[in-house]
C-alpha positions as CSV (number, residue, x, y, z in Angstrom):
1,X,-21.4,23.8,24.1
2,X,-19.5,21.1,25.8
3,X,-20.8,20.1,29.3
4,X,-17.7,18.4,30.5
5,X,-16.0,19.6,33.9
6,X,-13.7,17.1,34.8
7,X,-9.9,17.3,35.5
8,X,-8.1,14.5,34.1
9,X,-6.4,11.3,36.2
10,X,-2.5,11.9,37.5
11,X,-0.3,9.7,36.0
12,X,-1.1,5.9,35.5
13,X,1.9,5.3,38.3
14,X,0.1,6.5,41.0
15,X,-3.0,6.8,43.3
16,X,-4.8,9.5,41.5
17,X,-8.2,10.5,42.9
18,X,-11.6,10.3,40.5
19,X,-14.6,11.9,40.7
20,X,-16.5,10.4,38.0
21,X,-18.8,12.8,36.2
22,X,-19.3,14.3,32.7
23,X,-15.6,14.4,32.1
24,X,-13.3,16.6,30.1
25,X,-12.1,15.2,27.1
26,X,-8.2,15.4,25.6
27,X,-7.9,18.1,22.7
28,X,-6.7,16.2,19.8
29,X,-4.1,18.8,18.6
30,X,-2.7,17.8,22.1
31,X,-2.8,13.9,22.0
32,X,-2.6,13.0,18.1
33,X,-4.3,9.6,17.1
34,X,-2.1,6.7,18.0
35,X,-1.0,5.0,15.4
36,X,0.8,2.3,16.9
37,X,0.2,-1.5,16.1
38,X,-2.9,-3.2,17.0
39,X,-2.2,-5.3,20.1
40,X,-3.9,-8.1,22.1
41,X,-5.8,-6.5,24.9
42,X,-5.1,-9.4,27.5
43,X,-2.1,-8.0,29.9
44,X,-2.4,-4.1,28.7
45,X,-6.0,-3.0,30.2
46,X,-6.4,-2.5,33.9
47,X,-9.2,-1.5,35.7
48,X,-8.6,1.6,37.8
49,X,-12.0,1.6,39.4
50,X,-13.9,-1.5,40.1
51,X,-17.7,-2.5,39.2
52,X,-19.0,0.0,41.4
53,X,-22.6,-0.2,42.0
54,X,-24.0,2.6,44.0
55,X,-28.0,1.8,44.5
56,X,-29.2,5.5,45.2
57,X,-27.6,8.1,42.8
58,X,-24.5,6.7,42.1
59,X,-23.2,9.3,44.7
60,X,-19.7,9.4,45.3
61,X,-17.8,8.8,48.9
62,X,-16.9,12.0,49.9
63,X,-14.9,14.2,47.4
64,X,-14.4,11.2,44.7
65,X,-13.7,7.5,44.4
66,X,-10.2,6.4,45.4
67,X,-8.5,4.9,42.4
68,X,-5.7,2.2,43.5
69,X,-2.7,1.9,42.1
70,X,-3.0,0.1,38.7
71,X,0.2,-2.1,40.0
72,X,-1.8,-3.6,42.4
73,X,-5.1,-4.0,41.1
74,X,-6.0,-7.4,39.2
75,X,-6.5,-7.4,35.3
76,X,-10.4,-6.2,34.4
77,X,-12.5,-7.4,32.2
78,X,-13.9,-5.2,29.2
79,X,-14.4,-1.9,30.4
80,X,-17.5,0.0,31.3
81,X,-19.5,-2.9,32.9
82,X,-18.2,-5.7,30.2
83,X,-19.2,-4.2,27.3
84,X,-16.4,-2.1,25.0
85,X,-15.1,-4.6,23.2
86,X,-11.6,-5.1,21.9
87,X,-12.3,-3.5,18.6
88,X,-14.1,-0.5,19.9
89,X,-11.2,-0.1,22.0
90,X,-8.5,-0.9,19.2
91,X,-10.6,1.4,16.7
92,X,-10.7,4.4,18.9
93,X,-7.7,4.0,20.9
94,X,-5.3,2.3,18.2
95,X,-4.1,-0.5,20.4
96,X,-2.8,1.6,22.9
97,X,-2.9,1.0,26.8
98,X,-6.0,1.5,28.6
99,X,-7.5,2.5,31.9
100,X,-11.2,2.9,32.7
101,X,-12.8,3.5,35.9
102,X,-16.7,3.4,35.7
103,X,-20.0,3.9,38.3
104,X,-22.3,1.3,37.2
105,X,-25.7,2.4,36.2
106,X,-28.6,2.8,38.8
107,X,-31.7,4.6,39.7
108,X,-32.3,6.8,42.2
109,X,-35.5,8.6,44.1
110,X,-33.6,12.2,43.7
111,X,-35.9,13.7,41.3
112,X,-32.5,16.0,40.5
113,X,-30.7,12.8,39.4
114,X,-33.4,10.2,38.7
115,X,-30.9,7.6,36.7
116,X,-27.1,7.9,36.7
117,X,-23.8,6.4,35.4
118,X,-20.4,6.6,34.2
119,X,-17.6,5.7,32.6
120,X,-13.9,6.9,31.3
121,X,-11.4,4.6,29.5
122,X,-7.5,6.7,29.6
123,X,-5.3,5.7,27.2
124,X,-1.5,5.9,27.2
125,X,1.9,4.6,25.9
126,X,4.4,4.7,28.6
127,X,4.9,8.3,29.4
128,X,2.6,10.0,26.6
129,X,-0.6,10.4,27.4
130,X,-3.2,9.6,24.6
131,X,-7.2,10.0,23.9
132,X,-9.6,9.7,26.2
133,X,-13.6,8.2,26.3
134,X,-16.1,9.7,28.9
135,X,-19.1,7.4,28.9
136,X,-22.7,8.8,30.5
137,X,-25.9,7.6,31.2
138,X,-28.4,9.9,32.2
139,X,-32.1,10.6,31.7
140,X,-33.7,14.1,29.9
141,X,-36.1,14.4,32.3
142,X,-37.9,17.3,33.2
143,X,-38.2,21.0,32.7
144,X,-33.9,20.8,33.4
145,X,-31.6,23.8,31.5
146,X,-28.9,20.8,31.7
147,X,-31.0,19.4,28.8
148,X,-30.4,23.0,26.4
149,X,-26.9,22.2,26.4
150,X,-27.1,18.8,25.9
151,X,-29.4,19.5,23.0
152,X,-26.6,21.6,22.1
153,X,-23.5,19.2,21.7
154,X,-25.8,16.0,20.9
155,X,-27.7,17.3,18.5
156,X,-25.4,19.4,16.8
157,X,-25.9,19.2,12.4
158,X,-22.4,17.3,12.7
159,X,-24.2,14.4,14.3
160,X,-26.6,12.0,11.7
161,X,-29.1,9.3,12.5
162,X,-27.4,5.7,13.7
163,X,-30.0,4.3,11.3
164,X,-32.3,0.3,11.8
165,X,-34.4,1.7,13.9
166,X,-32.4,3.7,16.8
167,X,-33.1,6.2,18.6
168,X,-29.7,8.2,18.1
169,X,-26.9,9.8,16.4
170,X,-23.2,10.2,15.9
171,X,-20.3,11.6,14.5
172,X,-16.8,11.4,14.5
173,X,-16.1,12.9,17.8
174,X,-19.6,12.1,20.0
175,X,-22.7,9.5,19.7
176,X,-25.4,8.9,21.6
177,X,-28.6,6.5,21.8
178,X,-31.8,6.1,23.6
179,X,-32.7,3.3,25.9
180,X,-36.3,2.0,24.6
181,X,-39.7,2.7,26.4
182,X,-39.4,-0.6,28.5
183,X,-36.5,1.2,30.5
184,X,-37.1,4.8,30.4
185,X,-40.4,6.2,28.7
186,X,-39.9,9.6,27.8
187,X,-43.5,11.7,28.7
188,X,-44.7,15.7,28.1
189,X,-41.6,16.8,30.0
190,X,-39.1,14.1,30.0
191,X,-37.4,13.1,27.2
192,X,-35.6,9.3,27.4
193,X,-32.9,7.7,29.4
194,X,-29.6,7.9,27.3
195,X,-26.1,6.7,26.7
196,X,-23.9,9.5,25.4
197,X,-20.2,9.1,24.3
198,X,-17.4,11.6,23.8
199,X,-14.1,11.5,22.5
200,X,-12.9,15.2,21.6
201,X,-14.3,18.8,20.7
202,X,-17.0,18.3,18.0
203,X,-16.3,21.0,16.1
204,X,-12.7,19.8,15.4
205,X,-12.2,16.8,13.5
206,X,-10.3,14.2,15.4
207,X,-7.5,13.8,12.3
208,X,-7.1,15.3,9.1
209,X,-7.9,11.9,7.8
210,X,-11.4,11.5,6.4
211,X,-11.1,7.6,6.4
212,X,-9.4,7.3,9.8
213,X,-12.5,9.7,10.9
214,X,-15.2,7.4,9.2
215,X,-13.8,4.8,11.2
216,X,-14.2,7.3,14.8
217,X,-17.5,7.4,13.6
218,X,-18.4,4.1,13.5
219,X,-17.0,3.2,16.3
220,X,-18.5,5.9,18.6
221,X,-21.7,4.8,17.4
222,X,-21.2,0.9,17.6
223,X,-19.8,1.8,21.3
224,X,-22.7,3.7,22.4
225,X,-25.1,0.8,21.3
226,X,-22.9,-1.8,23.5
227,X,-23.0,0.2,26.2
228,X,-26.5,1.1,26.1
229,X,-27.1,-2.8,25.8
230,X,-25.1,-3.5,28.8
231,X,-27.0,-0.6,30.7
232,X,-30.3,-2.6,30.0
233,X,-28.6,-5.7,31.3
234,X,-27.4,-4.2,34.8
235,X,-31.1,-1.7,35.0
236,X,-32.9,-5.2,34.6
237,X,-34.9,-4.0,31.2
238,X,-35.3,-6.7,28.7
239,X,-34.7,-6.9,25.2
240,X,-32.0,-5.3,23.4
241,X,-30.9,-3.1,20.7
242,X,-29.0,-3.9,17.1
243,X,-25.9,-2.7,15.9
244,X,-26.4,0.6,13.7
245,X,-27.1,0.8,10.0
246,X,-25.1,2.4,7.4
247,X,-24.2,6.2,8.9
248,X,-24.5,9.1,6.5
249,X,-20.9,11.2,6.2
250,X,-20.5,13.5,8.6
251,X,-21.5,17.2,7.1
252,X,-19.2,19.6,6.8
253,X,-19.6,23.9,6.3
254,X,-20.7,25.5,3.2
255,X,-20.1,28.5,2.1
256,X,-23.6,30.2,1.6
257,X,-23.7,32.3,-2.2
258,X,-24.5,36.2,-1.9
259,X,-28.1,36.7,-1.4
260,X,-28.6,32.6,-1.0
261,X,-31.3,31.1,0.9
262,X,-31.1,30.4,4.8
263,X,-30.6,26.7,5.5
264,X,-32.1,25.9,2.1
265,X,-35.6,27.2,3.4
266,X,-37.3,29.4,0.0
267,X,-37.1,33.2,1.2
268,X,-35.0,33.0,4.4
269,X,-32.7,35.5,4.8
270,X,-30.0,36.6,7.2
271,X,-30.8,40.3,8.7
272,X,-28.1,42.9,7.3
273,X,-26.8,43.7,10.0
274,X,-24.8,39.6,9.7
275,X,-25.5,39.4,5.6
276,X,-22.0,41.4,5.2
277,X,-19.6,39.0,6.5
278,X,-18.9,35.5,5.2
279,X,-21.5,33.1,5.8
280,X,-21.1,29.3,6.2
281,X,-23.7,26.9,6.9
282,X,-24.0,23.5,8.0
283,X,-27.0,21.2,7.9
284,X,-28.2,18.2,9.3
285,X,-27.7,15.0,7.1
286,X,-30.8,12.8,5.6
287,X,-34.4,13.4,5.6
288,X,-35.2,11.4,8.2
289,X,-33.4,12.2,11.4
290,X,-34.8,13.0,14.7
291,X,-33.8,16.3,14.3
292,X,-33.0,18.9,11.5
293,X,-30.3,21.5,12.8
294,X,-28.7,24.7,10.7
295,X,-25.8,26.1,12.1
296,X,-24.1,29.2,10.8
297,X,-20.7,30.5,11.4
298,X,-20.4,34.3,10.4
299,X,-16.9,35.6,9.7
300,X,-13.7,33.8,10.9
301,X,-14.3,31.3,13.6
302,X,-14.7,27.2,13.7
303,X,-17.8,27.2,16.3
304,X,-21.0,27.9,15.2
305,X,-22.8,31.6,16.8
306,X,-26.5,30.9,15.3
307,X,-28.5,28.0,15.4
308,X,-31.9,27.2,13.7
309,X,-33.3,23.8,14.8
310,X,-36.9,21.8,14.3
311,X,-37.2,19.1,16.9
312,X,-39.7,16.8,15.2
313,X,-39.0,13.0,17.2
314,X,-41.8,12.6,20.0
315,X,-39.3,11.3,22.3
316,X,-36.9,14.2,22.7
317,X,-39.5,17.0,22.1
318,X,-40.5,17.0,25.9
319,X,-37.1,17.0,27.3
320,X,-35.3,19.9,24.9
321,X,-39.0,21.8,24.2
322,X,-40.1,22.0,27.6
323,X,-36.4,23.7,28.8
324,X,-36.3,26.0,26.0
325,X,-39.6,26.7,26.1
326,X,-39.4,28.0,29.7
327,X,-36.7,30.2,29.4
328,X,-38.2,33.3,28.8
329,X,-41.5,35.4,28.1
330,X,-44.3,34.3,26.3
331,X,-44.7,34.4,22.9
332,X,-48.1,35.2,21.0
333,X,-49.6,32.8,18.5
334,X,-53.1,33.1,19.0
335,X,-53.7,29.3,19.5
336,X,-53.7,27.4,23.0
337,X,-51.9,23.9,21.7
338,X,-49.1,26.4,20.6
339,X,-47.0,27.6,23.2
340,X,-43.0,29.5,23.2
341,X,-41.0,32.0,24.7
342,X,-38.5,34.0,23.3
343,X,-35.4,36.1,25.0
344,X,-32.4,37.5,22.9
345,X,-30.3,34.1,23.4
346,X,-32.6,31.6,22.3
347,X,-36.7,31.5,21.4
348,X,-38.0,27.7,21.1
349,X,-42.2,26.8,19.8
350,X,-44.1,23.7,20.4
351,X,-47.2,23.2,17.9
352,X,-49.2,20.3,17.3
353,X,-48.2,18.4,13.4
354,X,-50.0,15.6,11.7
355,X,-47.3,13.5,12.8
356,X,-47.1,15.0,16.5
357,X,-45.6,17.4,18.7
358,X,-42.5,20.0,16.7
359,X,-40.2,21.6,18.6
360,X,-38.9,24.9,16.5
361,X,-35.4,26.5,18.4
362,X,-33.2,29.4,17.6
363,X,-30.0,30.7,19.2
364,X,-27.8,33.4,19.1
365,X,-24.4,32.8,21.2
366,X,-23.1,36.2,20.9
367,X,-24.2,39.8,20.6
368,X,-21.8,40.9,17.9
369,X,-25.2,42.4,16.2
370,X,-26.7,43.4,19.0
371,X,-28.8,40.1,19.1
372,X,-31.1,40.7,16.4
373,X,-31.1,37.4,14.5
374,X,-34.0,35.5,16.2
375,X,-36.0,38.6,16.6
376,X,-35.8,38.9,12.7
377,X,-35.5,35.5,11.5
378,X,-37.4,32.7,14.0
379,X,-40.9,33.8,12.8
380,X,-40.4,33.3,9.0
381,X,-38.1,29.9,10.1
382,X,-41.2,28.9,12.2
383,X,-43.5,29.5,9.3
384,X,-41.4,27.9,6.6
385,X,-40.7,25.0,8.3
386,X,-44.3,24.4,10.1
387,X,-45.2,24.4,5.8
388,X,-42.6,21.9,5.2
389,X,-43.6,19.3,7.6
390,X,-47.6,20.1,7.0
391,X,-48.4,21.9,10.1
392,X,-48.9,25.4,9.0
393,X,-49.4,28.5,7.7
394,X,-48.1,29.5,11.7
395,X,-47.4,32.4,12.5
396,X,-45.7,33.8,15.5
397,X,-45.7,37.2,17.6
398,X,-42.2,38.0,19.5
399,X,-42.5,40.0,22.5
400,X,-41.3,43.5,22.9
């Protein structure tokens, strides 16, 4: 699910107002991948907003930020408060020109919006319009629902581990990366301070070209490191973070056998009222990420309608676990460091591991079968994955 709500700018021509926010991003069966030669950045990127440091919440002035006309305006460093560089830029936007208009990071006493920023570089050749970056830094903080659907896009089984150490993942459409302890600890309820990039749907690849992809992926990834560098720099937090490691290949759907296993769990089934249709599963990349995510597409559709996800890195389990865990009534496990809810959409369990806090989700997005799925299938995908990781047996008692 895609939390973006912005309108995109007028033409580069003329005064076009901006209110900077999560920002919708350009389809890419509407703007294909330019292709054009790689050009020298000096004399082709302007800035249509300058460095605009707001010290509360990065509130805008009144309805938006007046964006000048580009004609008038003085060539701009490297976008996004110096720190895209030219070959992030050249890499995702294939030399064409660019535009970026940007809220600099700051902190504010609103609990509602304790840290906020932004960012979106337009690109365009003459009159055709191309892709577009929308850039976000933000905390997952609290008990907030906004943090469900975050959990949803960002930690989608498309996205795998930007490896050396990071906190954070990628793919070839989206990346994102935590901020370290020293400049946003995450707690029981709060999850870290995060830079999140987006460039497209994620559940449509950007080409049909699995190299030019692997190179969106890299990119997203190295982009949301620089940025999240530069966010230390201007929030006054030391240190900083290296580039990422080697990124696994971006998963794709499966078709799942007759009668074959769940998400590769021993004895997980589908319930029959979905076991009829075709079945195709995606799952998380690696052993080792910060999260392990199934998602199943049953009959003929791209987006995923059931999800089954374990949550098992200590800094995102407060943020994602304590919103999911809230959204409904109680469910019974007979222990008091176990505690869930469960309603027809979505059920989510915190327990105790040897390793820490686990955070077990499920979703259904629609009620073609009546929204039976995590009614029949989030116990036994509790208790086969609280096994796996060495925190069970665990069982689990759903409401009536």
């Amino acid at each position: 699910m895609s939390t973006d709500n912005q309108g995109p700018y007028g033409p580069p021509s003329r005064p076009v107002a901006a209110a900077l926010g999560t920002g919708s991003v350009s389809s890419p069966s509407a703007h294909p991948a330019p292709v054009g030669p790689t050009r020298s950045p000096a004399g082709r990127r302007r800035r249509l907003l300058g460095a605009v440091a707001l010290t509360a919440a990065g509130t805008l002035l009144g309805a938006g930020v007046v964006a000048w006309q580009t004609d008038t305006l003085p060539l701009a460093d490297s976008p996004c408060w110096d720190s895209v560089t030219d070959q992030d830029l050249n890499e995702l936007l294939g030399g064409w020109e660019t535009e970026d208009a940007e809220i600099q990071p700051a902190w504010s006493r609103k609990s509602n919006v304790p840290l906020h920023g932004s960012c979106r570089i337009t690109s365009h050749d003459g009159g055709t319009p191309g892709r577009q970056i929308n850039i976000r830094v933000h905390k997952l903080d609290g008990l907030k629902k906004g943090n469900i659907p975050w959990a949803e896009e960002f930690l989608s089984s498309r996205l795998t581990p930007l490896g050396d150490g990071l906190l954070g993942m990628a793919s070839d459409t989206r990346a994102w990366v935590a901020l370290p302890d020293n400049c946003s600890k995450s707690g029981m309820f709060s999850g870290p301070a995060v830079v999140d990039v987006t460039m497209g749907d994620d559940e449509i690849q950007n080409t049909p070209n699995a190299d030019r992809n692997a190179t969106f992926h890299k990119a997203l990834a190295r982009t949301a490191v620089h940025v999240a560098n530069a966010t230390m720099a201007e929030l006054g937090c030391s240190g900083s973070l290296p580039e990422p490691g080697t990124l696994t290949a971006v998963p794709d759907f499966q078709v799942m056998p007759a009668g074959g296993e769940l998400c590769g769990l021993k004895g997980l089934r589908l319930p029959k009222p979905y076991a009829g249709s075709d079945i195709r599963l995606r799952t998380s990349a690696g052993e080792h990420g910060p999260v392990r995510t199934c998602d199943i597409v049953v009959g003929d559709t791209i987006r995923p309608q059931l999800r089954l996800q374990t949550i098992q890195e200590q800094d995102l389990t407060g943020a994602v676990g304590s919103a999911a865990i809230h959204s409904g009534p109680s469910m019974r496990t007979g222990a008091s460091e176990r505690t869930g809810s469960y309603s027809p959409t979505i059920a989510a369990l915190r327990t105790e591991c040897p390793k820490g806090d686990v955070v077990f989700i499920a979703q259904e997005r629609e009620a073609f079968r009546n929204y039976t799925f995590i009614r029949e299938v989030f116990p036994a995908y509790v208790a086969a994955e609280a096994k796996r990781l060495g925190c069970g047996p665990l069982e689990i008692q759903i409401p009536d």
